[in-house]
PATISE-281542 format. One record per residue (C-alpha): residue in one letter; x, y, z. Coordinates in steps of 0.5 Angstrom, whole numbers, plus 500, padded with zeros to 3 digits. Layout:
<sites>
<'A'; <X; Y; Z>> ...
</sites>
This chain:
<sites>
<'X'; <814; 704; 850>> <'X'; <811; 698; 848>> <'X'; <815; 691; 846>> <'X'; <812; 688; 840>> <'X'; <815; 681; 840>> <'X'; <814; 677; 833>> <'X'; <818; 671; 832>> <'X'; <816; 669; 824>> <'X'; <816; 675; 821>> <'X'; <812; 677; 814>> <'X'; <809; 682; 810>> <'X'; <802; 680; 807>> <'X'; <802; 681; 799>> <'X'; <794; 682; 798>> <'X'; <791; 681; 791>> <'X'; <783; 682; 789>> <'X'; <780; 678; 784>> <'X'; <774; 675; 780>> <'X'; <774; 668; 782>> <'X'; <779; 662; 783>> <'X'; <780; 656; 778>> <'X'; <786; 652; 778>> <'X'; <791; 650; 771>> <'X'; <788; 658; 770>> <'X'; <791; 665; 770>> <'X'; <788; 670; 775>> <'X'; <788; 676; 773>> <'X'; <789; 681; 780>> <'X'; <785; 687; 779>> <'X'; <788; 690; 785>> <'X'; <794; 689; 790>> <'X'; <796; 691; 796>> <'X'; <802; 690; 801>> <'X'; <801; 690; 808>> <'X'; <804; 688; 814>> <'X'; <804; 681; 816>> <'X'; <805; 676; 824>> <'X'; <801; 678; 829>> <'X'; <805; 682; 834>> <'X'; <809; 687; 829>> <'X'; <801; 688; 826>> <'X'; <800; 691; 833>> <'X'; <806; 695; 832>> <'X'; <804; 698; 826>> <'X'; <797; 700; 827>> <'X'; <801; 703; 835>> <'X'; <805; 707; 830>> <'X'; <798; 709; 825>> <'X'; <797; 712; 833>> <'X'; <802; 715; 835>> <'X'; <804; 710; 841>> <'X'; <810; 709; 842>> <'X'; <813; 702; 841>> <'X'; <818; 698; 838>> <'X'; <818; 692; 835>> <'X'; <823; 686; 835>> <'X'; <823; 678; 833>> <'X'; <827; 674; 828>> <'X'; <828; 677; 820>> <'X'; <832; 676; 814>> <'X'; <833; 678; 807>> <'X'; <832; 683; 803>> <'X'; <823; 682; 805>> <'X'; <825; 682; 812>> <'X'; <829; 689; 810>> <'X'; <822; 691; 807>> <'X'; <819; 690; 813>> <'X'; <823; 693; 817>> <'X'; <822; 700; 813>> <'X'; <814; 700; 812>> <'X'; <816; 699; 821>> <'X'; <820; 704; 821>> <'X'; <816; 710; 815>> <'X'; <809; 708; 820>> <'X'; <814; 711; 826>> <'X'; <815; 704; 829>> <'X'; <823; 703; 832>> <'X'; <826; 696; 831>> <'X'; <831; 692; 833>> <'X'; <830; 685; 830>> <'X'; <836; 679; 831>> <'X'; <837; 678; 823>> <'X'; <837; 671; 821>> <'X'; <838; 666; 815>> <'X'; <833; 665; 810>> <'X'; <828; 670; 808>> <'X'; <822; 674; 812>> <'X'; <816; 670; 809>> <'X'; <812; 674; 804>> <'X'; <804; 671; 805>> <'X'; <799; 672; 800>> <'X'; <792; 674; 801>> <'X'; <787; 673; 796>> <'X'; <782; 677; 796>> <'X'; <774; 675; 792>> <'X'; <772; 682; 789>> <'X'; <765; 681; 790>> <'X'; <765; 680; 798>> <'X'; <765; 672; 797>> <'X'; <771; 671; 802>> <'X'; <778; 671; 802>> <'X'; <784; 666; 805>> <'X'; <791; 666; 807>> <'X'; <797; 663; 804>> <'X'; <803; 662; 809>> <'X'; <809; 661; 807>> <'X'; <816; 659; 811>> <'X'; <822; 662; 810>> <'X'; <826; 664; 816>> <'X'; <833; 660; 818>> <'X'; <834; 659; 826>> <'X'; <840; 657; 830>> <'X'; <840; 657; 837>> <'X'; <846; 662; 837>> <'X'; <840; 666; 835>> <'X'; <835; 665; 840>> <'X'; <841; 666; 845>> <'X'; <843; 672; 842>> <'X'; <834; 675; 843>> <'X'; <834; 673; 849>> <'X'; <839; 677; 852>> <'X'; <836; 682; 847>> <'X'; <830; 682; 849>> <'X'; <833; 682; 857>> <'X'; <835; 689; 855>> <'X'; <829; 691; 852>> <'X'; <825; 690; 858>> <'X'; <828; 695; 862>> <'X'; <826; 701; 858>> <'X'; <818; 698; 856>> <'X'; <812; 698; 861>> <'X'; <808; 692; 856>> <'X'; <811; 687; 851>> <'X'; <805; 684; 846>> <'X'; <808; 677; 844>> <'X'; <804; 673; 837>> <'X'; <805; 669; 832>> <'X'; <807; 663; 829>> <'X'; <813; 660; 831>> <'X'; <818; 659; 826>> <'X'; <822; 653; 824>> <'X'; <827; 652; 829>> <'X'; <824; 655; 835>> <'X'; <820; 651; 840>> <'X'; <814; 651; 843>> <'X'; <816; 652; 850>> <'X'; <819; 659; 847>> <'X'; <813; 663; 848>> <'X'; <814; 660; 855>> <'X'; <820; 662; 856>> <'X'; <819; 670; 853>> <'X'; <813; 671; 857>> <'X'; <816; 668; 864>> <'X'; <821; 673; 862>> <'X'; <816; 679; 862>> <'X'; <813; 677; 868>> <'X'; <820; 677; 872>> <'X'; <821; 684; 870>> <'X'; <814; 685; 872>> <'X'; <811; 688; 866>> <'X'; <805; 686; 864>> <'X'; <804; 681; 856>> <'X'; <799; 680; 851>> <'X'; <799; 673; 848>> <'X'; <796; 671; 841>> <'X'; <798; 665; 838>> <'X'; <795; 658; 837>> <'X'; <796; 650; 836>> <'X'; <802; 648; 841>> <'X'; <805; 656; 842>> <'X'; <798; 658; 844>> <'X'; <798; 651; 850>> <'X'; <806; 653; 851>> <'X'; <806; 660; 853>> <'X'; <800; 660; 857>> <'X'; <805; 656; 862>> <'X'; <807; 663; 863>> <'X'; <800; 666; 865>> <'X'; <800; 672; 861>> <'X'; <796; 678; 863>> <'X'; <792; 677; 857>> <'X'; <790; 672; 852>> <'X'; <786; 673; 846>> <'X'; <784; 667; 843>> <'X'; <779; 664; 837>> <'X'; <774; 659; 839>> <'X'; <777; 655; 835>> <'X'; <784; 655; 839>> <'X'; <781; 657; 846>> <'X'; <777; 649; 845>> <'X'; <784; 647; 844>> <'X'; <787; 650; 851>> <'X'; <780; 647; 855>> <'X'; <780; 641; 852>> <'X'; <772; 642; 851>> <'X'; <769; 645; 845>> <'X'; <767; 652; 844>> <'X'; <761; 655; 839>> <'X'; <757; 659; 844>> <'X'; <758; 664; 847>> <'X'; <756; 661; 853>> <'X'; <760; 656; 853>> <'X'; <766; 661; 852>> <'X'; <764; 664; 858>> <'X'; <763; 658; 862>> <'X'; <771; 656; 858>> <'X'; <774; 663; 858>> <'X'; <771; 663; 867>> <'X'; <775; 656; 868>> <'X'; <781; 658; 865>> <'X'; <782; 665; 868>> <'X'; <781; 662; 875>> <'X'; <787; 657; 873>> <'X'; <791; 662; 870>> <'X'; <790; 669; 873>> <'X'; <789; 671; 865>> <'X'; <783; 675; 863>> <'X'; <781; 672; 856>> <'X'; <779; 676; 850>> <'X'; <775; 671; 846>> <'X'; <774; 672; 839>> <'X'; <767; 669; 836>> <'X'; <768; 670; 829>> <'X'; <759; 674; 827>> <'X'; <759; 675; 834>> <'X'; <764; 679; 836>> <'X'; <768; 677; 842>> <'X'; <768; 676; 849>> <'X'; <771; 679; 854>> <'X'; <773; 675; 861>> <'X'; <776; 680; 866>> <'X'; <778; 680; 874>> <'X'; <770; 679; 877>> <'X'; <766; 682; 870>> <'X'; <765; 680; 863>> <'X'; <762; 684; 857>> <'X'; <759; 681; 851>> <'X'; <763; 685; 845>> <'X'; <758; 686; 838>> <'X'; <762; 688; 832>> <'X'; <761; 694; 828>> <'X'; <758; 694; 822>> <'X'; <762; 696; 817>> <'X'; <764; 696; 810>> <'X'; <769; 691; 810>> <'X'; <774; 690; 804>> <'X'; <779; 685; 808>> <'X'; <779; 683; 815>> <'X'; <786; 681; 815>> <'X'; <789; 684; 821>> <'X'; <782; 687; 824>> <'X'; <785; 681; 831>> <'X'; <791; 684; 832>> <'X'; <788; 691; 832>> <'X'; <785; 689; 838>> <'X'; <792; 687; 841>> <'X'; <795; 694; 840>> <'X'; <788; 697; 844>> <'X'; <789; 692; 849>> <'X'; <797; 693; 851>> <'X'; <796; 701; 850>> <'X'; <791; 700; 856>> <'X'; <796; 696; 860>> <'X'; <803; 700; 858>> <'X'; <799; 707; 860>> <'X'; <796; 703; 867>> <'X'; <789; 704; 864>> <'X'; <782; 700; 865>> <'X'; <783; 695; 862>> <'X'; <775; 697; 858>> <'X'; <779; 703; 854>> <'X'; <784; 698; 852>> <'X'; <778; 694; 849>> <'X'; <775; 700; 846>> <'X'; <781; 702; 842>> <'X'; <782; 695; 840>> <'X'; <776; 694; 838>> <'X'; <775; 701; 834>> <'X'; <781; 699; 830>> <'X'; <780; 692; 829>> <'X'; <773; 696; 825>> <'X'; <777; 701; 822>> <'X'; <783; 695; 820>> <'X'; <776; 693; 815>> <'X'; <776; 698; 811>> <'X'; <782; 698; 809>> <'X'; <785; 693; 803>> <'X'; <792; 692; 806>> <'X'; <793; 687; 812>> <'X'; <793; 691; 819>> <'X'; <792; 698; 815>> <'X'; <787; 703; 818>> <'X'; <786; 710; 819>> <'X'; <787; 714; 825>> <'X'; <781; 719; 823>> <'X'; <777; 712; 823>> <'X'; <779; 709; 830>> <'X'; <777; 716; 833>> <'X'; <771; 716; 830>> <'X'; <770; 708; 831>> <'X'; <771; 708; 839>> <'X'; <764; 712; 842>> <'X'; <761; 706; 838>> <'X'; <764; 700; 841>> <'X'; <760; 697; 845>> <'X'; <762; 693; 853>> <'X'; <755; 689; 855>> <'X'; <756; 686; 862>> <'X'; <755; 679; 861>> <'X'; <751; 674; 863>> <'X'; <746; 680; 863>> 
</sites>
């Protein structure tokens, strides 16, 4: 079974629109709910699948309720610690006429340390019966950096291995614990290094000199690109499938649940990149954050490229 670990849970509310103009009333043509903070993404792309997983972190509210339910009706199991407040609901915006889209993130969850108590001891537990915990997201108000320090410390004790996805300081804080994956942008790859990233070689050199220091191999996204994949002595260059996109939100964390299938099946590391990435691609058809069709990710996987790098 694969852990999913999302400690500033959400659901996603997506709406199409025209155009945007402030002191105005938008019209939404469309809208659409989908799943919302990285890991329980992960999760729900894993259920699409039909791989077997359970996701856990931090809810409340009658949002967080929801949230748990579209899980569950996706085929995913549960067991969140509940909190006080309420799970985030983020908005989408989507321009109808493929000109963009952003995110609006929102806060919501009431954390105590009774709490981070009470998930430590549950996550203990579900340890012994997972072969992969997959942890990401923001950090909610009330939980510390060093948290994520800790969770992944915790998984390598049990000796499991993790994927990691997070930024800002979470992102610097858990890689103290030497995750067996991490996929940053490069955006937050150059945060980690201290160096700036635009390039792919300078993801290379980067994602190399971080690896060394960790003992973690890197998926590094690179927006138009494609991402960079930086294992134990290999590294393929990863071109993105052109696809009809209606929205992107979620394609990342698609990646993370192909990769974790990989490590909780003991798989070379390449299926797992495969999978991920077809996902990610079948995620963009869709309007509904992290939303994709099985029949898609099948058909997408024979075209996913892995191109050794440096040539």
């Amino acid at each position: 079974m694969i852990v999913t670990v999302t400690l500033n849970t959400s659901i996603d509310r997506t709406l199409f629109i025209k155009d945007f103009a402030w002191n105005s009333t938008i019209r939404a043509s469309k809208t659409v709910l989908g799943m919302g903070g990285k890991a329980a993404d992960a999760s729900w792309v894993l259920g699409e699948l039909g791989y077997d997983n359970l996701a856990t972190g931090f809810a409340a509210g009658d949002t967080g309720k929801l949230m748990e339910r579209m899980l569950r009706e996706r085929g995913c199991q549960t067991d969140f610690v509940w909190v006080g407040g309420e799970t985030r609901t983020n908005i989408v915006v989507i321009n109808e006429e493929g000109k963009g889209q952003s995110t609006l993130v929102t806060t919501g969850l009431e954390i105590s340390p009774a709490h981070i108590d009470e998930f430590k001891s549950k996550f203990t537990s579900l340890m012994k019966k997972s072969r992969c915990a997959l942890i990401g997201g923001s950090l909610p108000p009330g939980v510390a950096p060093s948290f994520y320090a800790i969770l992944v410390k915790m998984v390598r004790s049990a000796g499991l291995p993790v994927v990691f996805d997070a930024s800002g300081p979470g992102l610097i804080a858990g890689m103290e614990g030497r995750p067996t994956i991490a996929k940053p942008n490069i955006d937050e790859i150059s945060e980690l290094s201290g160096q700036s990233v635009t390039t792919i070689e300078s993801a290379y050199r980067v994602g190399t000199e971080l690896h060394a220091k960790y003992g973690t191999m890197f998926i590094i996204t690179l927006g138009a690109e494609g991402a960079l994949a930086v294992l134990a002595g290999r590294s393929y260059r990863i071109p993105i499938l052109k696809v009809p996109v209606v929205s992107t939100a979620g394609a990342g964390d698609a990646v993370l649940a192909g990769l974790s299938v990989a490590l909780a099946e003991n798989k070379p590391i390449e299926e797992g990149l495969r999978l991920g990435f077809a996902a990610a691609a079948a995620v963009c058809l869709t309007p509904a954050t992290a939303d994709c069709h099985r029949s898609d990710v099948e058909r997408f996987i024979p075209q996913i490229e892995l191109i050794p790098y440096p040539a």
